[in-house]
C-alpha positions in Angstrom: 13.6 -31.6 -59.3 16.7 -31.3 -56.9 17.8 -29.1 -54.6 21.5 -28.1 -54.4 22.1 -31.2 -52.3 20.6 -33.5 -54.3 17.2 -33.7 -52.1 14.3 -33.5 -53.5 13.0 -29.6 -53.7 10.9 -29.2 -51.2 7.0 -28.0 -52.0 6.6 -24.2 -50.3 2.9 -23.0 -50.0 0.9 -20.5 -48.4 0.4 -22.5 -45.5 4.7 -22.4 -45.0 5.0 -19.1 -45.6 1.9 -18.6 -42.9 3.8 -20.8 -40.6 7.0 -18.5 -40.8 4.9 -15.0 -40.4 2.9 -16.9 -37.4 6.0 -18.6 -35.9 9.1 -17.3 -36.9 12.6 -18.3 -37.5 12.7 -21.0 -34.3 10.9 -24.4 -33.9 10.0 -25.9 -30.2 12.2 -26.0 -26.8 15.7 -24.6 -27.4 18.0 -23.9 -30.7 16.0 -25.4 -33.8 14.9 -23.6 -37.0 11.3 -24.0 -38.0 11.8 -26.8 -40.9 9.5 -23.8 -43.1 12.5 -21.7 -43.2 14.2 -24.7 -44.7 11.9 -25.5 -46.8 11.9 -22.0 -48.5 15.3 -21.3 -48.4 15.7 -24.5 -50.6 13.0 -23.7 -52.9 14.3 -20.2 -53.5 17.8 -21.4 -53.7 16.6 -24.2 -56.8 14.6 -21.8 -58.0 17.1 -19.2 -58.6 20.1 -22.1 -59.9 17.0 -23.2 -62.6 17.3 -26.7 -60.7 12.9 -26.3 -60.5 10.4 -24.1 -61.5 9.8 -21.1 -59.6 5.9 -21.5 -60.8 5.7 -23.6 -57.8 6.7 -20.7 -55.3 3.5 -18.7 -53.9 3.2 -15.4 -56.1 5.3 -13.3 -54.0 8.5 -15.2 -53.9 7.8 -16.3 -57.1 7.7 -12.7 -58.6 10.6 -12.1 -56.3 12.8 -14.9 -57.6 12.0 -14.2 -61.7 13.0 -10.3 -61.0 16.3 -11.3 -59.6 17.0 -13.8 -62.4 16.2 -11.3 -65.2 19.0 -8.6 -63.7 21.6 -11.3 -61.8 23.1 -14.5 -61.5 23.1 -16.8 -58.7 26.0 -19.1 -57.7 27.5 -21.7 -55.1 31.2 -21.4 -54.1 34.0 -22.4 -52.2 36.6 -19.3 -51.2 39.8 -20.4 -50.2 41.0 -18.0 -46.8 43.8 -19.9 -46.1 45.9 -22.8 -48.5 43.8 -25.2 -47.0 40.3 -23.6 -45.7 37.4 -23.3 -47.9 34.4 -21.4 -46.7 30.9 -21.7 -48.4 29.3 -18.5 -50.0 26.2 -17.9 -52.2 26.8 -15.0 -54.3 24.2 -13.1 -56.5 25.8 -10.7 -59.4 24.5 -8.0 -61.1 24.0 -8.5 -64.7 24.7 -4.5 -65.0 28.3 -3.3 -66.0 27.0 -0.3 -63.7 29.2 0.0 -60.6 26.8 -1.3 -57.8 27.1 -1.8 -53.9 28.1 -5.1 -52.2 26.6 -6.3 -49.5 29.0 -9.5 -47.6 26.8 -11.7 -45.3 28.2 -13.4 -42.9 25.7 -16.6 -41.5 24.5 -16.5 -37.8 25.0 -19.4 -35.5 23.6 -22.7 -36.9 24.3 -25.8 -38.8 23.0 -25.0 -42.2 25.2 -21.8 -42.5 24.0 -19.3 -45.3 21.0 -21.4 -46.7 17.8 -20.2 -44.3 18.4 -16.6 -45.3 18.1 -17.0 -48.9 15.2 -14.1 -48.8 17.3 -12.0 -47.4 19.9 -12.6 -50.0 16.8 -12.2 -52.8 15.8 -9.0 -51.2 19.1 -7.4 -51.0 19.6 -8.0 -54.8 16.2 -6.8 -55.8 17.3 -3.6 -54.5 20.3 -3.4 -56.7 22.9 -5.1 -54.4 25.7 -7.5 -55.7 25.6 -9.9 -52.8 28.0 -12.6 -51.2 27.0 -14.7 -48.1 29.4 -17.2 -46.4 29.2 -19.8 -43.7 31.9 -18.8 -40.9 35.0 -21.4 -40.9 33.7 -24.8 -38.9 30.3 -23.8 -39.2 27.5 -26.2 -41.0 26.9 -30.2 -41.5 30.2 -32.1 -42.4 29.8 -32.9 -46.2 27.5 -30.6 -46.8 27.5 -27.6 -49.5 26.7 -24.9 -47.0 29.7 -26.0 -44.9 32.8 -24.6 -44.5 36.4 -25.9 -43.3 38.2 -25.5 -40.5 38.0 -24.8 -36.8 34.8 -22.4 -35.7 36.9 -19.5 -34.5 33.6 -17.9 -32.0 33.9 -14.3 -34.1 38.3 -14.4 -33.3 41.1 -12.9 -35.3 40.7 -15.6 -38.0 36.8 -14.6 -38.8 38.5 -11.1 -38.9 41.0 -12.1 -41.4 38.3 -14.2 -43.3 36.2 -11.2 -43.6 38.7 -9.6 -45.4 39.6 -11.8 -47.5 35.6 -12.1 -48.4 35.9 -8.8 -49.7 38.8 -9.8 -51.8 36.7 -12.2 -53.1 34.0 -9.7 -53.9 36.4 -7.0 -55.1 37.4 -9.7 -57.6 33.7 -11.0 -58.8 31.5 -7.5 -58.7 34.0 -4.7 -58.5 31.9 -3.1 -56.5 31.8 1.1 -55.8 30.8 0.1 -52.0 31.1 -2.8 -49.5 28.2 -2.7 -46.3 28.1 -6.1 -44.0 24.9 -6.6 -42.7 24.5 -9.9 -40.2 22.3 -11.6 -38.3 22.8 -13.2 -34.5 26.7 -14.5 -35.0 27.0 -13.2 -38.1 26.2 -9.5 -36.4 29.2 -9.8 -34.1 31.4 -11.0 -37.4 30.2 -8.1 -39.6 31.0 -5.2 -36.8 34.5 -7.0 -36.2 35.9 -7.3 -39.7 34.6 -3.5 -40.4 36.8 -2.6 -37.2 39.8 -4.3 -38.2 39.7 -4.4 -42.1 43.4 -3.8 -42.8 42.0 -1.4 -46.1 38.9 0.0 -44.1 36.8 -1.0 -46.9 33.3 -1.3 -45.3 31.0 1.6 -46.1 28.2 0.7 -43.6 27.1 -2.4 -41.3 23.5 -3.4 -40.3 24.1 -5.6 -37.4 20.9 -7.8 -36.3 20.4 -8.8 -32.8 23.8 -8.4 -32.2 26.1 -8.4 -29.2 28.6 -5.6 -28.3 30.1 -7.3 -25.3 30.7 -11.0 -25.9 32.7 -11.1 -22.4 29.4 -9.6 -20.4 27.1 -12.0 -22.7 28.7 -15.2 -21.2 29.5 -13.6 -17.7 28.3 -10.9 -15.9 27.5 -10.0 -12.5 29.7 -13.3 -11.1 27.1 -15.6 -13.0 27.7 -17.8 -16.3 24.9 -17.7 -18.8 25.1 -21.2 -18.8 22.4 -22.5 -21.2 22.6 -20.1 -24.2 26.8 -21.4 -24.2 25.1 -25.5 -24.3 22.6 -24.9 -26.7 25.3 -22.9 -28.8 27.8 -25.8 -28.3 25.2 -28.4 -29.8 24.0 -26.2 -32.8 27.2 -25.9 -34.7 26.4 -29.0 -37.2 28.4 -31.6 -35.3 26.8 -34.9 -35.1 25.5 -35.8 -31.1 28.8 -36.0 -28.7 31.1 -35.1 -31.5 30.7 -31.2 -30.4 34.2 -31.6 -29.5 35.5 -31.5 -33.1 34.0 -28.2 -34.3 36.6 -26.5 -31.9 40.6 -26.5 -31.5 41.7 -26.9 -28.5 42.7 -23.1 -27.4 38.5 -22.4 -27.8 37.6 -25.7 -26.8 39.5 -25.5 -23.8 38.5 -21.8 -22.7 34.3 -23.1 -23.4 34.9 -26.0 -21.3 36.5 -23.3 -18.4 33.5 -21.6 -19.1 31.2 -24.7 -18.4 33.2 -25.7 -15.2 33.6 -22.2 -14.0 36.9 -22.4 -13.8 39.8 -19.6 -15.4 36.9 -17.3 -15.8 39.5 -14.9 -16.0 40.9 -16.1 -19.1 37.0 -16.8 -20.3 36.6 -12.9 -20.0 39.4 -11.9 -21.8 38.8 -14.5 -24.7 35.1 -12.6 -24.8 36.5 -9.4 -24.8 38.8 -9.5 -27.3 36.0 -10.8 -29.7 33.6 -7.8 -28.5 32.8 -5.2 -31.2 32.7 -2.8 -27.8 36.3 -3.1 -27.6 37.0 -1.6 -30.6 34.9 1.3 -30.7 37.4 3.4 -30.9 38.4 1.5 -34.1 34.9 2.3 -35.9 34.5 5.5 -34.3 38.0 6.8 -36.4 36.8 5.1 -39.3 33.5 6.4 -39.6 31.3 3.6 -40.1 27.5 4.0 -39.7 26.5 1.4 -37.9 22.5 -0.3 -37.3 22.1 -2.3 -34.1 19.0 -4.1 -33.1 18.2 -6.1 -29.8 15.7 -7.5 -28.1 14.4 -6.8 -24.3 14.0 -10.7 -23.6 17.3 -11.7 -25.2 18.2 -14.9 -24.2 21.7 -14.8 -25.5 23.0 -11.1 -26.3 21.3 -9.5 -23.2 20.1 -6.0 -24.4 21.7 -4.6 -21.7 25.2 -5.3 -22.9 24.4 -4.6 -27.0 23.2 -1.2 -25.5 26.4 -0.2 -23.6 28.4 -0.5 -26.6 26.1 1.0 -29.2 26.7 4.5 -26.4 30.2 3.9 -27.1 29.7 4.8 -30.6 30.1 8.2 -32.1 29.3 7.0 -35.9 26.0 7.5 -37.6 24.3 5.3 -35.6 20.5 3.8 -35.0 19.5 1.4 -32.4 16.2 -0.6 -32.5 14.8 -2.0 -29.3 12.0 -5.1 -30.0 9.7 -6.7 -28.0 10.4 -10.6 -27.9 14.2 -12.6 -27.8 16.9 -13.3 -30.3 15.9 -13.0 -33.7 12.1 -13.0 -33.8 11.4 -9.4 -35.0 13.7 -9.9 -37.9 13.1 -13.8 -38.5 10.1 -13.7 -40.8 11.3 -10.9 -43.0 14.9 -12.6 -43.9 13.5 -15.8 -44.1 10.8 -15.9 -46.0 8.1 -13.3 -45.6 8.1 -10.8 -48.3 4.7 -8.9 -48.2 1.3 -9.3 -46.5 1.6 -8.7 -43.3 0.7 -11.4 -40.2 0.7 -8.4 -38.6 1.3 -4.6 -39.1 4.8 -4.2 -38.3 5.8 -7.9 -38.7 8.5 -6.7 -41.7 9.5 -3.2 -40.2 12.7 -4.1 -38.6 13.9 -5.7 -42.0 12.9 -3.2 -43.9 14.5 -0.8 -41.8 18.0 -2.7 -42.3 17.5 -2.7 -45.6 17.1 1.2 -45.6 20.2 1.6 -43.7 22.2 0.4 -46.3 20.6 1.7 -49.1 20.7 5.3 -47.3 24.5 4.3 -46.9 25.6 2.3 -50.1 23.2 3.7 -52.5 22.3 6.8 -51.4 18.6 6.5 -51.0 16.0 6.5 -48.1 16.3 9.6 -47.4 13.8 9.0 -44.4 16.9 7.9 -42.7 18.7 11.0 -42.1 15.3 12.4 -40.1 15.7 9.0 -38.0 15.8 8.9 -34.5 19.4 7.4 -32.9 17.4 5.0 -30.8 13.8 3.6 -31.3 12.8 1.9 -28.5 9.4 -0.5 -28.6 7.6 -0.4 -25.2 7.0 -3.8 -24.2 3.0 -5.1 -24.8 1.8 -1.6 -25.9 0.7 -3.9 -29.3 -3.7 -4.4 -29.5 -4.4 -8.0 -30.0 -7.5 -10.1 -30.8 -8.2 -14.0 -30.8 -6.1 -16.5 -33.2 -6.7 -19.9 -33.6 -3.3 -20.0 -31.4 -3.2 -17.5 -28.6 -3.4 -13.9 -29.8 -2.7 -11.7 -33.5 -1.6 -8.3 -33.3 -4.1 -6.1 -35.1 -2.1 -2.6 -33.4 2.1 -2.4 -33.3 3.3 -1.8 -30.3 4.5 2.1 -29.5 8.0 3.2 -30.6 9.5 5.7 -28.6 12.2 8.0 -30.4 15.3 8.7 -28.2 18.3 11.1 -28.7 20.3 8.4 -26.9 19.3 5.3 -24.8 20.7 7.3 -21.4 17.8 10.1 -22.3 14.9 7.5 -21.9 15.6 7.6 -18.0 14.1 10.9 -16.4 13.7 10.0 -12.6 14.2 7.4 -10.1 11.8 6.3 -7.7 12.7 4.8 -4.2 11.0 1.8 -3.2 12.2 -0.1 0.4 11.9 -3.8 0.9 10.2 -4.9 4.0 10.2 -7.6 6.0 7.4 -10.5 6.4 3.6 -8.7 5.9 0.0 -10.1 6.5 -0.1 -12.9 4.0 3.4 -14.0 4.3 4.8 -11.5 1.5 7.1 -8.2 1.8 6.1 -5.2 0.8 7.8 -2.6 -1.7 6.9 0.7 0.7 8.0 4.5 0.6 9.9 4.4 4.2 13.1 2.6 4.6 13.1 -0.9 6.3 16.2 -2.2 8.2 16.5 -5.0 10.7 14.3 -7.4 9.0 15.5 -11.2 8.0 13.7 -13.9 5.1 14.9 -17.1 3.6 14.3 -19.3 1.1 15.7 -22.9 0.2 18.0 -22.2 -2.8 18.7 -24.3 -5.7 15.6 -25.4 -6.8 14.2 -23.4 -10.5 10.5 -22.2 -10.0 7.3 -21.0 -11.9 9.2 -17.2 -11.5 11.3 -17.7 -14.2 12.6 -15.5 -17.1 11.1 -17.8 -19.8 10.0 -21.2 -20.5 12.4 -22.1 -23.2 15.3 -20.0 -24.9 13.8 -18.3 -28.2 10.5 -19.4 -27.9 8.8 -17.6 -25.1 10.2 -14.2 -26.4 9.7 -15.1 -30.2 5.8 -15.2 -28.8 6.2 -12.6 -27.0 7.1 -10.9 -30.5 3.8 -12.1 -32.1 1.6 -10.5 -29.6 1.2 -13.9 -26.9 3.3 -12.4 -23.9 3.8 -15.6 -21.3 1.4 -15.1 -18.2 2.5 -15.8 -14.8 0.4 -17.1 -11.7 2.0 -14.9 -8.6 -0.2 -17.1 -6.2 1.1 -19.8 -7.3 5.0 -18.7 -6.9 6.8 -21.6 -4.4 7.1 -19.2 -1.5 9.4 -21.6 0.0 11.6 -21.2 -3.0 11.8 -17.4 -3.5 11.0 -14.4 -2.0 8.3 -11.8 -2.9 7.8 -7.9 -2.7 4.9 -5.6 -4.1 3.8 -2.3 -4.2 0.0 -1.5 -3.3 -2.3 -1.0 -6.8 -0.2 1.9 -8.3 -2.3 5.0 -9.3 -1.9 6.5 -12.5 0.8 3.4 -13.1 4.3 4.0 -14.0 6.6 4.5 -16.9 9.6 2.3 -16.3 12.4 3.0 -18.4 15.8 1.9 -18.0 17.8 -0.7 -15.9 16.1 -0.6 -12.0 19.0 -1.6 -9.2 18.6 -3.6 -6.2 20.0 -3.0 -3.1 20.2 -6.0 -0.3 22.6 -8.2 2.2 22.9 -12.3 1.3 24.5 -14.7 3.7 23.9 -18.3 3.3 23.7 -21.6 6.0 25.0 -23.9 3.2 28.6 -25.3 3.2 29.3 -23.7 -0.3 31.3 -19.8 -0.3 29.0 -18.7 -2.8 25.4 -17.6 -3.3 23.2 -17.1 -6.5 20.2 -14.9 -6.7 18.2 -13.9 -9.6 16.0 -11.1 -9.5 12.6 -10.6 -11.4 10.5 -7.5 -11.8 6.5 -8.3 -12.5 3.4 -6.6 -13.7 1.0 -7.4 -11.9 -2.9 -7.4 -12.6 -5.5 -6.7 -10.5 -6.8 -10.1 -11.3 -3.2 -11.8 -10.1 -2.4 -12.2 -13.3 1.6 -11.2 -14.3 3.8 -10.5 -16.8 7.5 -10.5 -16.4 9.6 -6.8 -17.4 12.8 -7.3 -16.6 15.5 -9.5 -14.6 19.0 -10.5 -13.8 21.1 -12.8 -12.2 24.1 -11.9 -9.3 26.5 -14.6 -7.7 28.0 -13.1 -4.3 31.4 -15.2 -4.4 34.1 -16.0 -1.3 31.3 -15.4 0.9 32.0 -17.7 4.0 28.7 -19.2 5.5 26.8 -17.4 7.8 28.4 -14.0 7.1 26.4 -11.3 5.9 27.1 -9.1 2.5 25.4 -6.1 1.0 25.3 -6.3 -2.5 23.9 -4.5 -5.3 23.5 -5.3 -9.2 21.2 -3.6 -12.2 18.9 -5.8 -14.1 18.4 -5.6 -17.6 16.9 -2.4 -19.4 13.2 -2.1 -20.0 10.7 0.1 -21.5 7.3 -0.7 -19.9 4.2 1.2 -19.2 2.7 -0.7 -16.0 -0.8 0.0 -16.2 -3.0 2.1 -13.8 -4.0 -0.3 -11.1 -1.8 -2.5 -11.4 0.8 -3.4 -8.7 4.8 -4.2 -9.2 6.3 -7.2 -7.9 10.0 -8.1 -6.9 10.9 -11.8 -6.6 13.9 -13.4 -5.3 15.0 -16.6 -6.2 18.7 -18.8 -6.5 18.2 -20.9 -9.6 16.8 -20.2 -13.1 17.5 -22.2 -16.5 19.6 -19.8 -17.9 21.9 -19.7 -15.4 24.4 -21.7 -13.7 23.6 -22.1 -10.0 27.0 -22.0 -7.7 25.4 -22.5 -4.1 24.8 -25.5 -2.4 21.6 -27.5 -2.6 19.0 -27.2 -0.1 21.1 -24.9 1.5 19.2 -21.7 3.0 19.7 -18.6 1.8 18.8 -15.5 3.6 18.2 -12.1 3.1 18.4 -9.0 5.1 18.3 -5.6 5.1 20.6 -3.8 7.6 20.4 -0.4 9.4 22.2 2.3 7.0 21.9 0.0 4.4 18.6 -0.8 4.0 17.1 -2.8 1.3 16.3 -1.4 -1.9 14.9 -1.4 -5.9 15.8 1.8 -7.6 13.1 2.0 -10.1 13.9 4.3 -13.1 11.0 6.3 -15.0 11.0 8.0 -17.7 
């Protein structure tokens, strides 16, 4: 038996499905999808077309995939947008004359398009949904059937317009009563957009997935490029190696290669912005479109920080989720693959939890929804764990915390000064302000502080209950700079974005200066674990001239423990980032009379 593409189906067992509910949507260093979501997606996909027998799916897909035949049909296709662009969609139809909801699927960011989220698709129509997923324009493998033509447009006008004319397409096919988007990473962004700007206002509801409200902030905030996620992006778009190049006209082309010189940044931001679903909220707010965000506390591309500022923006029905983990991981296993029998308790909540939005919105059910909470926000590590035969299993979820509104979770600030050099060649984080004090550090170098060890999979562990440790002993304290509190009685409830407060100047030949901040828990037995950080690039600064400046990390919910101390490090480079200062140069850091150094901690 064959799969769409003429490969050989491949065999799915237990053990795959294990390997998704144990280690999600994302293989090794970087942008790669576990080859078990592959393997599944084309198994269900052959399945469902009759191409093999679904006898050779474990029980629970298999059950899955014989309820959807018996009540729909499955098909391929090609829908023309424009006289010459063809996009790729899977659509599933409802047997039923019975008017029925649609649900349109645009595919997140990656070169197989709508295929690895074939679950999804089978999950949506079990619950009664026609459904119709599509690879954005440029997206997917040359050749390929999950490909589609043209230029990829980064979530512009034309994935607007194609969005549109994918509910054409579905008006057409399924006459549906009700259209919802619900997306996934690109596809998020894509689904929010086209609801805004829909020139009918035809979508009832959209369930956007670690999502992005602020594509401008995403790529550039603070005076610092978010460097990697952008390179990793670039290379995961199907294009064979060094033919990147092709995927793009030149208008995007040219403003992502600005982006990677840091050059125009000015026309980089408002290329973001205008494909930022937080510049429309005005748009969704008149049209009344309940609207699901999630995000993650470690995102490595969508910082949550940004995704949260626009989800305040809206006035809609509205929930936001807040996981533990990075891009993707809380929902990976449950669209990909995992149907029931938990890993983990909670390991399917947030899909299920999509999937209740838009059945409370399209079809009138889950009720539970209207009793929701606007935000529910996961505080970070609060999960029980016990021995695997890799790292750690959750056998406890971690705590949810209801919230009228993201702003509520922050109650109280507490003041904490940096100092200068103490006994043992560290600051301190004290109660009295500090000024007059000078430290340095040779910048340019990456160190063991660091926000993660590779993009997606540090956080997508994080997610399954194995939180990366850190060794502050072992920091290079000619690299960065450390502060710490004393042991912390009764410990603290940290909830929101803390602020930093501190003057740069630099000896290096270079006019500007990166620093990246880091907030860590850490043990009594030296042991850490990283809550929160964030990168800030003082720019035109001439060498040897000093400048206060001041920046807010990302937002956090974290309980640091009783007994356990918090830690602020300093550094100039990290992975993520691009580094604008001069090698080897030294950067120093001060904390001057009336405006003494400081980290603003917020509680809640």
């Amino acid at each position: 038996m064959s799969t769409q593409g003429g490969e050989p189906t491949p065999s799915v067992t237990e053990e795959t499905i294990t390997d998704i509910a144990a280690n999600g949507i994302w293989r090794g260093a970087g942008l790669d999808i576990n080859p078990s979501v592959l393997a599944v997606a084309q198994a269900l996909l052959a399945a469902l077309q009759g191409a093999a027998p679904a006898a050779e799916l474990p029980e629970d897909l298999r059950e899955l995939v014989g309820g959807v035949r018996r009540r729909a049909t499955a098909s391929v296709q090609r829908v023309p947008v424009t006289d010459d662009i063809g996009l790729s969609a899977f659509a599933i139809r409802q047997n039923s004359d019975e008017p029925r909801p649609v649900v349109i699927v645009p595919a997140g960011w990656n070169p197989y398009g709508w295929l690895p989220f074939m679950a999804g698709y089978l999950a949506l129509a079990a619950r009664g949904y026609h459904v119709l997923a599509y690879t954005p324009r440029g997206m997917g493998h040359p050749g390929k059937y999950y490909s589609s033509d043209g230029f990829i447009g980064v979530a512009g006008p034309d994935d607007w317009s194609d969005g549109s004319k994918m509910i054409d397409h579905a008006q057409a096919r399924f006459a549906p009563d009700k259209v919802g988007f619900m997306g996934l990473s690109y596809g998020s962004g894509i689904s929010q957009l086209v609801a805004a700007h829909d020139p009918q206002d035809r979508v009832a509801a959209v369930a956007a997935l670690s999502t992005w409200g602020n594509l401008a902030t995403s790529l550039y905030d603070n005076n610092t490029r978010h460097e990697e996620a952008v390179d990793l992006l670039i290379g995961f778009t199907g294009a064979e190696k060094g033919k990147e190049r092709e995927k793009f006209d030149d208008a995007n082309w040219r403003i992502l290669q600005s982006f990677r010189d840091g050059q125009n940044m000015e026309d980089v931001v408002a290329w973001g912005t205008v494909r930022s679903p937080e510049t429309y909220a005005d748009l969704t707010n008149a049209r009344d479109i309940p609207t699901f965000y999630s995000s993650t506390w470690h995102e490595s591309l969508f910082p949550a920080g940004e995704a949260i500022a626009a989800f305040e923006k809206l006035t809609v029905p509205k929930h936001l989720n807040l996981w533990i983990g990075d891009h993707g991981a809380p929902e990976g296993a449950g669209i990909t693959g995992v149907v029931s029998g938990n890993l983990f308790p909670g390991l399917l909540t947030p899909m299920r939890e999509a999937y209740a939005w838009l059945d409370h919105h399209l079809l009138g059910g889950a009720e539970e929804v209207s009793g929701w909470p606007v935000v529910s926000s996961q505080v970070m590590f609060t999960y029980e764990t016990a021995p695997a035969v890799i790292g750690r299993r959750i056998t406890v979820p971690a705590r949810r915390e209801p919230l009228a509104s993201w702003a509520s979770a922050t109650t109280g600030t507490e003041t904490w000064y940096l100092s200068g050099t103490e006994e043992g060649g560290d600051g301190a984080l004290t109660d009295k302000p500090a000024a007059g004090w000078t430290r340095h550090f040779t910048a340019g170098h990456e160190t063991t502080a660091t926000a993660m060890d590779e993009i997606m999979a540090t956080g997508q562990k994080e997610w399954f209950g194995t939180p990366k440790p850190y060794d502050t002993a072992g920091f290079e304290r000619d690299r960065l700079l450390l502060w710490s509190t004393g042991e912390l009685h009764g410990g603290r409830r940290i909830r929101g974005g803390a602020t930093l407060r501190l003057a740069v100047r630099t000896d290096g030949d270079a006019d500007e200066v990166t620093l990246v901040a880091y907030l860590f828990d850490v043990a009594p037995d030296g042991s850490a674990r990283i809550i929160t950080h964030e990168p800030f690039t003082a720019a035109a600064l001439p060498p040897g001239t000093d400048r206060t400046v001041r920046w807010t990390l990302q937002p956090a919910a974290y309980d640091l423990p009783d007994g356990h101390r918090l830690a602020l490090v300093v550094n100039s480079r990290d992975q993520l980032y691009a580094f604008t200062g001069a090698q080897n140069s030294i950067t120093v850091l001060t904390s001057p009379d009336g405006e003494e150094a400081v980290l603003e901690l917020p509680l809640g």
